[in-house]
C-alpha positions in Angstrom: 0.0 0.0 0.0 1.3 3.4 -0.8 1.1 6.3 1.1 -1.9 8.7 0.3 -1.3 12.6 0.5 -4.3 14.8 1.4 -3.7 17.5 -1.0 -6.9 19.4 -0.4 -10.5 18.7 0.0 -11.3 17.5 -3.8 -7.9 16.0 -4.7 -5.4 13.2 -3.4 -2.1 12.5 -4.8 -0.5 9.1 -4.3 3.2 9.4 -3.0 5.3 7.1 -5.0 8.5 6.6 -3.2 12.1 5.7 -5.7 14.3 3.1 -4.9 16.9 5.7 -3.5 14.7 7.8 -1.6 13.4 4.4 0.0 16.8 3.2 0.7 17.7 6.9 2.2 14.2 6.7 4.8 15.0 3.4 5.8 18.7 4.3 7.1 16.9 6.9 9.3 15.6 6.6 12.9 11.7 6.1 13.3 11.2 9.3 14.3 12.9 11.1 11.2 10.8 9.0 8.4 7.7 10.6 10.2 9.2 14.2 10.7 9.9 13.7 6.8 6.9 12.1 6.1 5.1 14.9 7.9 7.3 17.7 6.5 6.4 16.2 2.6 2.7 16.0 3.4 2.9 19.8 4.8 5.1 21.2 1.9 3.2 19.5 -0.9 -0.5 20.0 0.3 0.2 23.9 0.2 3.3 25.5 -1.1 3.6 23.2 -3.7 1.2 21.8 -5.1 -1.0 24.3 -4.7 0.1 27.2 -7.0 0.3 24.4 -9.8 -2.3 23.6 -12.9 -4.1 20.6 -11.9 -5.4 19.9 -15.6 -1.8 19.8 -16.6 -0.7 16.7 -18.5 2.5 17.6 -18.3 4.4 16.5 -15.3 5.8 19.0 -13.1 9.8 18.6 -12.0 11.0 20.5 -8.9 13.2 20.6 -5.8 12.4 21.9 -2.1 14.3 22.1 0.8 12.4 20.4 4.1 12.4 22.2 7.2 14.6 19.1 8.9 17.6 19.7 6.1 16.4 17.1 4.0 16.5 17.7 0.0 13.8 16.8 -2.0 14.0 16.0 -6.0 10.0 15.5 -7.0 8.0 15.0 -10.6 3.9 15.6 -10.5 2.2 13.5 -12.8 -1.3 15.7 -12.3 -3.0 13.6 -14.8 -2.5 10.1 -12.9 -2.6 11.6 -9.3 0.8 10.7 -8.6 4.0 12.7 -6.7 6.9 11.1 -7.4 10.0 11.4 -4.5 12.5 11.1 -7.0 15.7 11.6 -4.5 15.6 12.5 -1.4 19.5 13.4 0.7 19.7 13.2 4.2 21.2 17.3 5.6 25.1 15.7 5.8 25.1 14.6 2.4 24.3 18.1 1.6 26.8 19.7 3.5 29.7 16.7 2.7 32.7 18.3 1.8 36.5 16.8 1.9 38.3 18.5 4.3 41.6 20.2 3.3 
């Protein structure tokens, strides 16, 4: 069963999960996958989603930043109620640099 994102009171988007943004949540405490989880659900039931063309058959390719550091590559496929977590880096893979 996938995950079901309330995006507003006449529409639902199924959250479709990649293998590497799967592999990413399951390296992650409990209580991060639902901070995420949460933080996706916020971000893409307002923000988001929410400024976009619902008719659009086109599929619409972004990136967002979550409030717990956590980078977000997404697709919208409007037409077949689908939100696509493309890739999804934990806040130190971000910020990994070599050191000098």
């Amino acid at each position: 069963m996938r995950p079901v994102l309330s995006l507003s009171k006449a529409m639902a988007f199924r959250l479709q999960l990649l293998p590497q943004a799967v592999r990413v949540l399951s390296t992650c405490e409990a209580a991060v996958r639902e901070r995420v989880l949460y933080e996706l659900g916020a971000i893409f039931s307002g923000p988001l989603l929410g400024t976009r063309r619902q008719g659009s058959a086109t599929p619409s390719v972004g990136a967002c930043l979550l409030p717990s550091g956590f980078h977000v590559n997404y697709a919208v496929d409007w037409q077949h109620g689908l939100l696509h977590l493309l890739e999804l880096h934990r806040p130190e893979q971000d910020m990994a640099a070599p050191a000098p």
